[in-house]
N, C-alpha and C positions, 0 to 999 in steps of 0.2 A: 656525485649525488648518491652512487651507489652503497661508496661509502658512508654518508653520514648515515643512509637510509638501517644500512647492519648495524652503524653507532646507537645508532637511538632505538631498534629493534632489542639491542644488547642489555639495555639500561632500561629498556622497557620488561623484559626477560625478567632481569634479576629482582624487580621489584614484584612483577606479578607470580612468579613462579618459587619454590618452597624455597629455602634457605638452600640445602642442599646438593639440589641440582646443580651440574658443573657444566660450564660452559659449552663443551659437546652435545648435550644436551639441549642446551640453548640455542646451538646453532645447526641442527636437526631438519629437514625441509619443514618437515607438517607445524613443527611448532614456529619454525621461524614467519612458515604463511602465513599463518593466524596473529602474532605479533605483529607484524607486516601492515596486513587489514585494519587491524586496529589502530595502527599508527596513520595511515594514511586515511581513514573515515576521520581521524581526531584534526587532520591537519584539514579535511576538506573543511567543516564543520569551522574551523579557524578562518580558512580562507574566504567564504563566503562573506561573515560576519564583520571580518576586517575588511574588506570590499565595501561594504555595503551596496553590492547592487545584489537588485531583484531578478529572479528568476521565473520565467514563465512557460510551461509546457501546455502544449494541447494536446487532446488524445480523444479518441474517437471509439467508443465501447459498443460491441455486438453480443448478443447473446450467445451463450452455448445453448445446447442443447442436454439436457443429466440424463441419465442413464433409465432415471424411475420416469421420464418423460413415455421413452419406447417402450416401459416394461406395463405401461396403462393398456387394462384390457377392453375398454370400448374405441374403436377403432375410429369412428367419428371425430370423438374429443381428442382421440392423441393426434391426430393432422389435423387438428383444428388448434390443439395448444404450437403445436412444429411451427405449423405458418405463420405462427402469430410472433412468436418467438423468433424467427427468420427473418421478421421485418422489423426488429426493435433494434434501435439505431437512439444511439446517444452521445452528443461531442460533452467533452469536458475540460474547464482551464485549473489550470495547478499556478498558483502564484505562493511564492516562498521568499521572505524576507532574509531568513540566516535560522530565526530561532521558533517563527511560525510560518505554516502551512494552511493555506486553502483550498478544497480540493472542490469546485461548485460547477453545477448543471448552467448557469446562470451567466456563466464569464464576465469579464471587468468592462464597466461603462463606467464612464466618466472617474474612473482611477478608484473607484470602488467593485468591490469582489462581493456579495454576499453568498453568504453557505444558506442558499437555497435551494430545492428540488430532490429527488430521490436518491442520495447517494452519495449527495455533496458530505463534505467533511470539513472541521478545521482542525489541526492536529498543534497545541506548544510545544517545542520537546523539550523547553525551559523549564515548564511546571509540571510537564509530565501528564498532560490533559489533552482530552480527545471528546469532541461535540462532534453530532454528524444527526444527519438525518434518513429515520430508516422506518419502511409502512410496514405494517400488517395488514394484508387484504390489501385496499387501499386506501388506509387511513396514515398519515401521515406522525412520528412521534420524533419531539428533540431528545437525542439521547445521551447523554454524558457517563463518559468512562477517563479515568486515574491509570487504566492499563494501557498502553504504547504497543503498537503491534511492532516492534522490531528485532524479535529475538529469528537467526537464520541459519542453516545449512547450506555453506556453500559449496558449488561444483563447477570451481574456475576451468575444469578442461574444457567445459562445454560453453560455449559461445553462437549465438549469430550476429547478424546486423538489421539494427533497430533505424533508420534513417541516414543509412550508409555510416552508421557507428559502432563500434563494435561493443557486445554486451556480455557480461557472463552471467551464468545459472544462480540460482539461490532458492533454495526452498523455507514455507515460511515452519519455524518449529510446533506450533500450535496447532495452525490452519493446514496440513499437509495437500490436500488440495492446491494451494496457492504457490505460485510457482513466478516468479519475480525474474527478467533479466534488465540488469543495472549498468550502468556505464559510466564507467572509472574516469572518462572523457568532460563526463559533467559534473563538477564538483560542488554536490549538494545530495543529502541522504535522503530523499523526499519520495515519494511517490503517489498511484492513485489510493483512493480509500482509504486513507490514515495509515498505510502501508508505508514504514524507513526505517533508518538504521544503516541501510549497505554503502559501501564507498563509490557512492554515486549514483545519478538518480536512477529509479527504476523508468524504463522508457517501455516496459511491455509486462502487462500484471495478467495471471490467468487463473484464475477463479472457477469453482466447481459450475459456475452459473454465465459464467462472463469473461470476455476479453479487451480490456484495456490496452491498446496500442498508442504510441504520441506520432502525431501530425506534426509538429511543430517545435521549438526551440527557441527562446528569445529571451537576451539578456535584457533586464531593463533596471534604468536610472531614476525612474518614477515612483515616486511616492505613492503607493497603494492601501489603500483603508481597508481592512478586511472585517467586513461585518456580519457579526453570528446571531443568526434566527433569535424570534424574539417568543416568547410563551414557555408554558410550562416544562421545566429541563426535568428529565425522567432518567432514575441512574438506570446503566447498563444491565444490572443484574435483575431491578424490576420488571424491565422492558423484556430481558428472555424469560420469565417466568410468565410475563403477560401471552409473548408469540407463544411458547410453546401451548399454555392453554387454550387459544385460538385455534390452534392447528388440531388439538385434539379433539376441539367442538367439530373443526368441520369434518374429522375425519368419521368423526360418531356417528356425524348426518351420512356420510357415503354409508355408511352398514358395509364398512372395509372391503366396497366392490375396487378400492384402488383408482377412482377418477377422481383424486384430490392429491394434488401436488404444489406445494409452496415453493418457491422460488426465492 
C-alpha cells in the first residue's frame, strides 16, 4: 500500500509541480506530505460516493467566551453577558451524502434534515454553494455564498482524541481564529458550519465565539431529504455590508462606552 501510495504521490508530483523539478525533489518530506493529503482527501471524497452510504455526526456546541467580553467596562453587563453565554448549549446533526452536507440545529425526523435554526448550513461541494442561516440582533437571514470555506494550514504533529479517535490540527487560512481537528479515521471532508476540505471529518471545530465538539458517529444506509429554508436568499456580501451597518448603529447608540458586543 505503501507503495502504491509513493506511486501515485509520484504521478501526482510530476503533474502538479513545474516541469523541471527532479524527482528528489518530489520526493522531499514537506512536499511529498502535501501530495500525500491531497491524494488521500481525493480518495476519501471517492470512497464515500462509491459507497453510497450516508454519514451522520452529532456534535454538541458551547459558547466561548471573546476577549472584548472581559475588556466591557460596566461590570453588571459583563457578568451578565458571561452567564449568559455559559449557559448556551447547542446540539447539532451533520448528515452528508458524498457531494452534499447538512449541517442543522433541527436533526433528522422522519429521514428529513432541514437547515433550520441559527447556524444550521448546507454546504454542495459539487456546485461549489453554501446556504446557511445567520441573525443579526436576533432577526433571522437565509444567506447564500459561491465561496467554500476549505482552504487550510495543516499541523499533523499536533494531534488529540476526539471520541477515542485520533485527530490532527488544521487551521482555517481565512478565519485564523478557527482551528479544526479532523480525523483521517472518518473518510469524509465535512464538517460543522460549512467548514471541509481536510482528509476527514472534522470531529472538533473552534471558533472565536464557539466550540463544536461530535457526540456521535453513525454510518447510515438511509435515504435522507435534505431540505433548505424557504424565503428570501440574501447573497453573502449583502448580508456583511447589512451586519456591519447594524453593528455600527448600535455601537453609535453605546456613545463608545464599549457595552455593545456582537457575537
Amino acid at each position: 500500500m505503501k507503495k502504491f501510495l509513493f506511486s501515485m504521490a509520484l504521478a501526482l508530483g510530476a503533474i502538479c509541480m513545474p516541469s523541471q523539478a527532479n524527482a528528489a525533489e518530489i520526493a522531499s518530506p514537506n512536499v511529498m506530505k502535501k501530495i500525500l493529503l491531497s491524494f488521500l482527501c481525493f480518495c476519501f471524497c471517492l470512497l464515500v460516493s462509491a459507497q453510497k452510504v450516508g454519514l451522520v455526526i452529532q456534535y454538541n456546541m458551547a459558547m466561548q467566551i471573546p476577549k472584548k467580553v472581559y475588556e466591557m467596562p460596566d461590570l453588571s453587563k459583563r457578568q451578565f453577558v458571561i452567564n449568559k453565554l455559559l449557559n448556551q448549549h447547542q446540539t447539532y446533526t451533520l448528515f452528508t451524502n458524498g457531494n452534499e452536507c447538512a449541517f442543522s440545529a433541527m436533526g433528522i425526523d422522519n429521514n428529513v434534515i432541514k437547515i433550520e435554526g441559527n447556524g444550521s448550513c448546507y454546504t454542495n461541494m459539487k456546485d461549489n454553494k453554501e446556504i446557511s442561516i445567520k441573525k443579526i440582533v436576533d432577526k433571522p437571514f437565509i444567506v447564500s455564498s459561491d465561496t467554500l470555506k476549505n482552504e487550510w494550514d495543516l499541523y499533523l504533529d499536533e494531534t488529540t482524541d476526539v471520541l477515542g479517535k485520533k485527530c490532527s490540527k488544521a487551521v482555517n487560512k481565512k478565519y485564523h481564529s478557527v482551528v479544526a481537528w479532523f480525523c483521517p479515521e472518518v473518510p469524509s471532508s465535512v464538517g460543522p458550519c460549512g467548514y471541509i476540505g481536510l482528509p476527514g471529518a472534522i470531529l472538533r471545530l473552534t471558533t472565536s465565539t464557539a466550540i463544536y465538539e461530535a457526540t456521535n458517529i453513525l454510518p447510515t444506509k438511509e435515504k435522507v431529504k435534505i431540505e433548505l429554508p424557504k424565503g428570501k436568499i440574501m447573497q453573502k456580501q449583502a448580508f456583511e455590508k447589512l451586519q456591519k451597518k447594524k453593528i455600527e448603529e448600535l455601537q453609535s447608540n453605546d456613545s463608545g462606552k464599549g457595552n455593545v458586543i456582537v457575537l
